[in-house]
C-alpha positions in Angstrom: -3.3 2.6 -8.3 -0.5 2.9 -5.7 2.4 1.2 -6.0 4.4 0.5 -3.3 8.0 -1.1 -3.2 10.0 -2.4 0.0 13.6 -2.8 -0.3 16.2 -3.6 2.9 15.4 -7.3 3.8 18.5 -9.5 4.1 20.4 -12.3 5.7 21.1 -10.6 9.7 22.4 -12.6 12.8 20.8 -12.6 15.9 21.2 -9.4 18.0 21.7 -7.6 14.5 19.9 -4.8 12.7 18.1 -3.8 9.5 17.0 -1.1 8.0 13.6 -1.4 5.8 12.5 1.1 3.3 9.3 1.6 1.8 8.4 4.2 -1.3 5.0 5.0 -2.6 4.3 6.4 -6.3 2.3 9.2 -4.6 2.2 13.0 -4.6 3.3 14.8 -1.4 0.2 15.9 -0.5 -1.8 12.7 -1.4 1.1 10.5 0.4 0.6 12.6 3.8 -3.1 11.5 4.0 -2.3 7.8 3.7 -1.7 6.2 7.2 1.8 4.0 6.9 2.0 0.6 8.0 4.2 -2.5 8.5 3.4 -6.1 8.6 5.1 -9.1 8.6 4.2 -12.3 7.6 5.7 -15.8 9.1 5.6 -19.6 7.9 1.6 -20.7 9.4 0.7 -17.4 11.2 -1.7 -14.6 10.2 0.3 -11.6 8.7 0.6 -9.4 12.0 0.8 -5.6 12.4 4.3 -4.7 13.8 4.2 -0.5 13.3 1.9 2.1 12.3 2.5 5.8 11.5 -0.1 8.8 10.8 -0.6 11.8 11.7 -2.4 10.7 15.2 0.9 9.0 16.2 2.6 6.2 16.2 1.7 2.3 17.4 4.1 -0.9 17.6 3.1 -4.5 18.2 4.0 -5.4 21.8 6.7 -7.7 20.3 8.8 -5.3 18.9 8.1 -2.6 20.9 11.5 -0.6 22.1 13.4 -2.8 19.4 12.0 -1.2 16.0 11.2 2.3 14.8 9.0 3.5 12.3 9.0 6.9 10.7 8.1 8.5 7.5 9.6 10.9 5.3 6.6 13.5 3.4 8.9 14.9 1.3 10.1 11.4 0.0 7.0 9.7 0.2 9.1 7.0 2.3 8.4 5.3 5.3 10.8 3.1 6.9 11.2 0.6 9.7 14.3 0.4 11.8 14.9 -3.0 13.6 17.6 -3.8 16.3 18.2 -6.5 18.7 16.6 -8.7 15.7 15.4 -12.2 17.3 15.0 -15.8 15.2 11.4 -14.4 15.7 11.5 -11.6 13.5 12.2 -14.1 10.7 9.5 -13.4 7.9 8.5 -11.6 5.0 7.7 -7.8 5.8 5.4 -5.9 3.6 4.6 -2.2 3.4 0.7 -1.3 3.8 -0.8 2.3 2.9 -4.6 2.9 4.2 -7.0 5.1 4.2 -10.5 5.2 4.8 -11.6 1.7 2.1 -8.3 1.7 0.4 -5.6 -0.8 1.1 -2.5 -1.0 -0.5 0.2 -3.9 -1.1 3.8 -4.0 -1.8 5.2 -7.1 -2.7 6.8 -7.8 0.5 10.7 -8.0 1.3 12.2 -11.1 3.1 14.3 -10.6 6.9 16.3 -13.5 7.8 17.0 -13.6 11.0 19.9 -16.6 11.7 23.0 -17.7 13.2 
């Protein structure tokens, strides 16, 4: 069982950043073999991909691409998601993923709120 738990969502204006941060009940050298991910999920749509980060590299969703930064601390066993120039569009619930090879595992999500 991996247990992951997001923290960082908040309330944020339009234009405004966040900071999310992710940490996983793993060992170093069990964490580093998990590929890190981000999605997001908004009121009637699919939950979407928006970053990914492994040791191949990293991948963002074309609509936060140059806006948000993922990266991952080993040591930590964190990964985090930088957002900037936040849009009413980035509005939703963003929950940490760690994969690898037929495991997938959940956190229980934290919420962004993107208004004015």
């Amino acid at each position: 069982q991996v247990q992951l738990v997001e923290s960082g969502g908040d309330l944020v204006q339009p234009g405004g950043s966040l900071s999310l941060s992710c940490a996983a009940s793993l060992s170093f050298f069990t964490f580093i073999t998990y590929t890190m991910n981000w999605y997001r999920q908004t009121p009637g749509k699919q939950r979407e991909l928006v970053a990914t980060i492994d040791n191949s590299g990293i991948y963002y969703a074309d609509s936060v691409k140059d806006r948000f930064t993922i990266s991952r601390d080993n040591a930590k066993r964190t990964v985090n998601l930088q957002m900037s120039a936040l849009t009413l569009e980035d509005t939703g619930v963003y929950y940490c993923n760690a994969h690898r090879r037929t495991e997938d595992w959940w956190g229980q999500g934290t919420q962004v709120t993107v208004s004015s």
